[in-house]
C-alpha positions in Angstrom: 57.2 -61.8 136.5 54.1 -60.3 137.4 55.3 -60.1 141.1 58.4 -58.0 139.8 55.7 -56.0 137.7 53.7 -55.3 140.7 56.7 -54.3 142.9 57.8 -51.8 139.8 54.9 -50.3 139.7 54.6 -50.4 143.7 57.8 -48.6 143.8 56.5 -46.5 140.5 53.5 -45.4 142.5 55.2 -45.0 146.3 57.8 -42.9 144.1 55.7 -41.1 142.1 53.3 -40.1 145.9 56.6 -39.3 147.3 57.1 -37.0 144.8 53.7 -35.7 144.8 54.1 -34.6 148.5 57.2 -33.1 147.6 56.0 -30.7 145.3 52.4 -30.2 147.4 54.6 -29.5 150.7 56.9 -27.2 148.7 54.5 -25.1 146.9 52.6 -25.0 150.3 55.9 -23.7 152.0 56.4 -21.2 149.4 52.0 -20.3 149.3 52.7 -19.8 153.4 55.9 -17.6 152.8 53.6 -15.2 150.5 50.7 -15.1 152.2 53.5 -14.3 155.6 54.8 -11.9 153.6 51.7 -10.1 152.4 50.4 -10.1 155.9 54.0 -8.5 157.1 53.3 -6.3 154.1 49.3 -5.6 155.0 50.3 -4.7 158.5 53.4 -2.3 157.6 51.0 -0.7 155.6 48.4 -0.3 158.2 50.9 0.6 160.8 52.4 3.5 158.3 48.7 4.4 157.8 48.1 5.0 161.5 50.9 7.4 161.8 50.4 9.5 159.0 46.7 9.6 160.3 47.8 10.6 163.7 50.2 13.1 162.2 47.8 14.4 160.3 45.1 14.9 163.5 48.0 16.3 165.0 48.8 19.3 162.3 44.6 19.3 162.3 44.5 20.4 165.6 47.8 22.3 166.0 46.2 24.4 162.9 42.4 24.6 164.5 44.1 25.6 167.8 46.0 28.3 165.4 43.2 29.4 163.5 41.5 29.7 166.7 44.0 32.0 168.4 44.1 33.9 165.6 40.4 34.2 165.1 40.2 35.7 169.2 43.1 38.2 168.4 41.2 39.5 165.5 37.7 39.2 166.9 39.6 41.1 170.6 41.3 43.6 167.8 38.1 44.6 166.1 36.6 45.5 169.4 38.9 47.9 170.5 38.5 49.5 166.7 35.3 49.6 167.3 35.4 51.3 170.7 38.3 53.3 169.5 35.9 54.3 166.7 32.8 55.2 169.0 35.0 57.4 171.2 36.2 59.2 168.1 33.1 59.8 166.6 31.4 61.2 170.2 34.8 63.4 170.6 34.3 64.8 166.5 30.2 65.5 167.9 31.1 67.2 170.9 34.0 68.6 169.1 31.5 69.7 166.5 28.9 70.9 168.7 31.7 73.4 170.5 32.6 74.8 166.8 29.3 75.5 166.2 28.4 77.1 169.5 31.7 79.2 169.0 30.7 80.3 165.4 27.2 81.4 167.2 29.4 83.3 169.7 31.5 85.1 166.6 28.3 86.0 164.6 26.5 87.6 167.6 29.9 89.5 168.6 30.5 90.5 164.8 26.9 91.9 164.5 27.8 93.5 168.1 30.8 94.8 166.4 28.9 95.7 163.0 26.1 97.6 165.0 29.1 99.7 167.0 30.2 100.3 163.8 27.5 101.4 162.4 26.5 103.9 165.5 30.5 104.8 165.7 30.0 105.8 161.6 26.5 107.3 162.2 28.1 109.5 164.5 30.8 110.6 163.1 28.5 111.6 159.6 26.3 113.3 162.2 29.4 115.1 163.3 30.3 115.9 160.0 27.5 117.3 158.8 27.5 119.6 161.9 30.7 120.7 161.8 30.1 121.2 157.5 26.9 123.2 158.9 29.0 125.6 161.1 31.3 125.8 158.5 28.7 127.7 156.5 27.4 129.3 159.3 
């Protein structure tokens, strides 16, 4: 009897092991599948983050390479203003300078004019007052 007993719980034990590393070899299988599947998960991830990164150095330099463009247009623009600007502020001087040597020109020809006018009427009251002096004569 105790020979039976032993070979029940032999079989008990060998069953019961069996069983054991069953359930260990499963639950491994399935750990393994998880941690397979958050490393295919961990690597998508990084992959996806890798492009979007080099998308996003791309835009960064398509825009820096815009910004500068547009920065030498502006900078090449404000130049010519500028020398556009000079040029029309030496042609309003010299432009300036010519007025005021013609308006010295008109005052010296008016008091010309004022002083021939002023002999022209001098003469003609000289006149007059001859002519109003033979008169009474």
């Amino acid at each position: 009897v105790r020979l039976e007993e032993a070979e029940e719980i032999r079989g008990n034990t060998v069953a019961e092991h069996r069983g054991a590393v069953y359930a260990f070899e499963t639950s491994s299988k399935d750990a393994e599948e998880a941690a397979n599947a958050m490393v295919a998960e961990h690597l998508e991830a990084k992959r996806s983050y890798e492009e979007r990164l080099k998308e996003m150095a791309i835009n960064h330099d398509a825009i820096l390479t815009e910004h500068q463009a547009t920065r030498s247009r502006l900078e090449k623009r404000l130049k010519e203003m500028t020398i556009n600007h000079d040029d029309m502020l030496m042609d309003h001087q010299a432009t300036h300078s010519r007025q005021e040597e013609r308006m010295k020109e008109m005052v010296i020809q008016h008091k010309g004019t004022a002083t021939e006018h002023q002999a022209i009427y001098s003469g003609l009251e000289e006149r007059l007052k001859e002519e109003e002096a033979a008169r009474r004569v």
